[in-house]
Each structure stands twice: as structure tokens, then as C-alpha cells.
C-alpha positions, 0 to 999 in steps of 0.5 A: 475293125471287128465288132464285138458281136458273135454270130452262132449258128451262121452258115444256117438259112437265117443266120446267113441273113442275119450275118449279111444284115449286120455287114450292110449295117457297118458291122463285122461280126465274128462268125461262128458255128460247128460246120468248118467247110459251110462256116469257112465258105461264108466267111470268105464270102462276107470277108468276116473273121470265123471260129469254129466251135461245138456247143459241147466244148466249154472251154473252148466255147469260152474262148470264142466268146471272149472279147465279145459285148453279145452273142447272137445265138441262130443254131437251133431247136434252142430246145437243145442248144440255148443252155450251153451257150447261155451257161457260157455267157453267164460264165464269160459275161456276155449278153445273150440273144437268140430267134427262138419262139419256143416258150419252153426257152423263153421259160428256161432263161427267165428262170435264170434271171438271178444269175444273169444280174449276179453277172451283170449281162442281159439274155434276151431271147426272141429277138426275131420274128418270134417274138419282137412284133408280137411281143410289141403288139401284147405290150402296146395293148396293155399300153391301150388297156392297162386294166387288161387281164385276158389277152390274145394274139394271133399272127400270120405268115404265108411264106415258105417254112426254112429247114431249120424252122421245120426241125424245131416243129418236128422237136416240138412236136415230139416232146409236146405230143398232142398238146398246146399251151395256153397260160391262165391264171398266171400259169402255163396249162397244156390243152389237147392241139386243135381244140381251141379256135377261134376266127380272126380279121387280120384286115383281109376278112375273117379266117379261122385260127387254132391255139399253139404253144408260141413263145408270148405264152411265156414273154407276153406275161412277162412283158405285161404280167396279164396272167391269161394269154393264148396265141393262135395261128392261121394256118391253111386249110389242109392242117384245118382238116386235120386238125380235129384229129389232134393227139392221136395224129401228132402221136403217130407223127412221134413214133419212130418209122414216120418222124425218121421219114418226115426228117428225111423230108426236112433234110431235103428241103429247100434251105428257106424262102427264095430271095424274090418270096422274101422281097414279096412277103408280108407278116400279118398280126393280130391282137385283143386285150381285154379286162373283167369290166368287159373293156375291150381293145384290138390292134393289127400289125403288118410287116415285112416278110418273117425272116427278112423281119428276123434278120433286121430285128435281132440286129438292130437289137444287138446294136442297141446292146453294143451302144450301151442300151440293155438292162442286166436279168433276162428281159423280152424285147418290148420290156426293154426298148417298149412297144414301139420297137418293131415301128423301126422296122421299114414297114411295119403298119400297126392300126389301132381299131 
């Protein structure tokens, strides 16, 4: 018997993952994506149905659609893919999820909360390892301080990059040309890259780690309505270095000549992590809410590698929407299953200092 669930995108790197961890689940998801010879090979692979379908083709989108309870949406940059197919759930009352971690998306479909309850369908975006563990940490220490008003998270994760995770940083970097995004007040503010830092304990001694524009700029205020959030990543010491050159160097990785060559890099990638890096990566956060008393409260969470931990996270969520568990409007995964949910996840440490 097949399973009410759509899995776009899955002849990509995580959508693979994604596609054989509900399979391990019990599951038969529908597959589905534009790439006819990768989609078709899969499938015969798995033993699962597939469909394929553009994103540019409304109708025949819908169609895909029908039939199925929630769509896990895996094709990005979901800069440039998640409005169709979101406009496609709304049409078709389908609930929605995708692994994004651009804030722009998370801003994008919040903005499309009324439409979403007129329809009587959840869209959640960020089921992944953007954002489910650092959306949990923000709502468990809001838990811990419920007076908080500053909050900041940090996270860290060594393992190799995917090719698809490398194309939306190139997308990012382009539109956001030499800036981050930091929320104060309430509101999202640019900042220039590499200007704000800070060094952080992830339980391994202090390391240096700088400001991005990650997707809890936008699901940790709406998750715990603390109005100043900045998110940092520790990256290694060669982006330390070059860093301090921030606009101008990102700039000059917009013009023309040297993102064609960096495109060319990331096509000839290697897909993602190796399976052995996966069984031996680790995904290492950090957080700290604090209140205009001066209260102060921090936490740490270490989990299982980032894409292994999307793939079990974004089914474990469809599951719980196939069960009946969703609220109608968009929502962020800790609003809806709490801070607890990533503890789910075999694993998952969390310390409260």
C-alpha cells in the first residue's frame, strides 16, 4: 500500500537519504522531481512509484499532488523553488515541508500563514537539520528563561558540504552580496559579513564564530517571539582569514567570470559526505538567551551528523503529519511538536549549564 506522502526533489543527495529513510520507516513514499532518467533509476532501486514534474507546470503539479496528505519538498535553492510548490499545496490542500535554512523562505511562507489556515494545511518549512535542532534549543531556553529578550545560537558542523548545500550558498551569496542578517527589535537588519563575532564553547574549548544570515533569524522569533536573535557559525580557519575582507570579497565572488568558475567547481563536486563520514559525524550547537535583568541561561546540544540528522528529522515529522499531528498556518517545528522534539532523534545530547 502506498503512503500519502510526496517526496520532491529525491534523486538529489538528501532527498535520496530522505527516500530510503521512510522506506526503512515502513513507509512508500511517491517520488518525484524533473530529472526522468535519475528519478526513474531510483525508483526501480527503492521499488517505489514516481512521477515526474517541473515546478513550471501548475497543472500538471497538482496533479502530482493529488491524493497525497504532505509534501516533502528537497529540490532547492528554495529561494527559487519553494513558491511554486507551496502555491501548489495551498491550491490542492496539501501540507507542506521542505530542509531549507534560508530565512528568506521561512519569511516568505510565514508571510502566507492566512492563506494556509483559509486552506486548512500546515506549511512548515525547515524540517531538517535547518532548522529542527536549533529551533528546539531557541525554544527550550526560552523554556529555561521565559523573560528572555536577546537570544543567540551557534552551531557547528565539520562534515563535507553536499553539492546542492553548495549551490544555495553560491545563490545566497549573490543576492545578499556582502551582508548578514541579524533580527533586533523584532525586526531582520542587514549587518556587513564578518563584522560580528564572537567565541563559543560547544563543550570542546572555545572557538571563534561570526554572524550569518541562518533560517532561526526568522523561526526563533517566531517560535519564541524574543525580538533580538543572531546566529553564528564556526567555521574554519581559512574563511576566519578571509573574512575581515567581507563585502568586497563576496562582491567579487558575484561578478560574473568567478561565480561561472565557482559553479563550475560545485557541479564537479562529489554529491555529498561519504556514508562512513556520515556514521562518523557529529553536529555540535550552542545557545544562550538572556533578559534586560542581566538572567542568563545557556545549553548545548550534540547530535548525529547534519544530513544523516535531516533525513531522520523531516521523516519523522511527515509521520507525525500523516498521524493527524499538525496545526493548520505556517508553523516551525518546535511551535508545533516543542522543544523536545529533536530528543527523538538517537543521539541527540542536550546539557543545560
Amino acid at each position: 500500500m502506498e503512503t500519502p506522502l510526496l517526496i520532491y526533489g529525491a534523486n538529489g543527495y538528501t532527498g535520496e537519504l530522505i527516500a530510503r529513510r521512510a522506506l526503512a520507516r515502513g513507509l512508500r513514499p511517491t517520488l518525484a522531481g524533473r530529472n526522468s532518467t535519475a528519478l526513474a533509476a531510483l525508483a526501480q532501486r527503492l521499488g517505489l512509484p514516481y512521477v515526474v514534474v517541473g515546478l513550471n507546470d501548475p497543472v500538471e503539479l497538482e496533479r502530482a499532488l493529488s491524493g497525497h496528505t504532505v509534501v516533502l519538498h528537497c529540490a532547492g535553492p528554495f529561494s527559487a523553488t519553494s513558491a511554486a510548490m507551496v502555491a501548489a499545496c495551498l491550491r490542492t490542500g496539501v501540507h507542506y515541508c521542505d530542509i531549507t535554512g534560508e530565512f528568506t523562505v521561512f519569511e516568505h511562507i510565514a508571510g502566507q500563514n492566512s492563506s494556509a489556515i483559509a486552506a486548512n494545511i500546515m506549511l512548515m518549512p525547515g524540517v531538517g537539520f535547518d532548522v529542527v535542532p536549533s529551533d528546539c534549543l531557541a525554544a527550550h531556553l526560552k523554556r529555561r528563561l521565559p523573560s528572555a529578550t536577546k537570544l543567540e545560537l551557534a552551531f557547528r558542523s565539520p562534515g563535507r558540504t553536499s553539492r546542492g548545500t553548495a549551490t544555495t550558498i553560491l545563490k545566497a551569496i549573490d543576492e545578499l552580496g556582502g551582508y548578514s542578517v541579524v533580527r533586533r527589535a523584532g525586526h531582520i537588519e542587514p549587518i556587513t559579513i564578518g563584522s560580528l563575532n564572537r567565541q563559543v564553547d560547544f563543550g570542546r574549548g572555545p572557538v571563534n564564530a561570526t554572524a550569518i544570515p541562518w533560517g532561526d533569524i526568522s523561526t526563533g522569533y517566531h517560535s519564541t517571539a524574543i525580538p533580538n536573535i543572531t546566529v553564528y557559525i564556526a567555521l574554519p580557519s581559512v574563511a576566519q582569514c578571509i573574512l575581515p575582507l567581507g563585502g568586497p570579497l563576496l562582491n567579487l565572488i558575484s561578478a560574473t567570470p568567478i561565480r561561472d568558475v565557482l559553479q563550475g567547481f560545485v557541479r564537479n563536486m562529489p554529491p555529498g559526505p561519504s556514508n562512513a563520514e556520515r556514521a562518523t559525524g557529529v553536529s555540535l550547537l550552542w545557545g544562550e538567551a538572556s533578559d534586560d535583568t542581566g538572567q542568563r541561561v545557556t545549553s548545548r546540544i550534540q547530535a548525529i551528523e547534519s544530513y544523516t540528522l535531516t533525513a531522520i528529522s523531516a521523516v519523522l515529522v511527515a509521520e507525525k503529519i500523516l498521524a493527524g499531528e499538525w496545526r493548520s498556518g505556517f508553523q516551525t517545528p518546535s511551535r508545533v511538536y516543542g522543544p523536545d522534539l529533536v530528543m527523538a532523534i538517537e543521539g541527540t545530547q542536550r546539557i543545560d549549564l
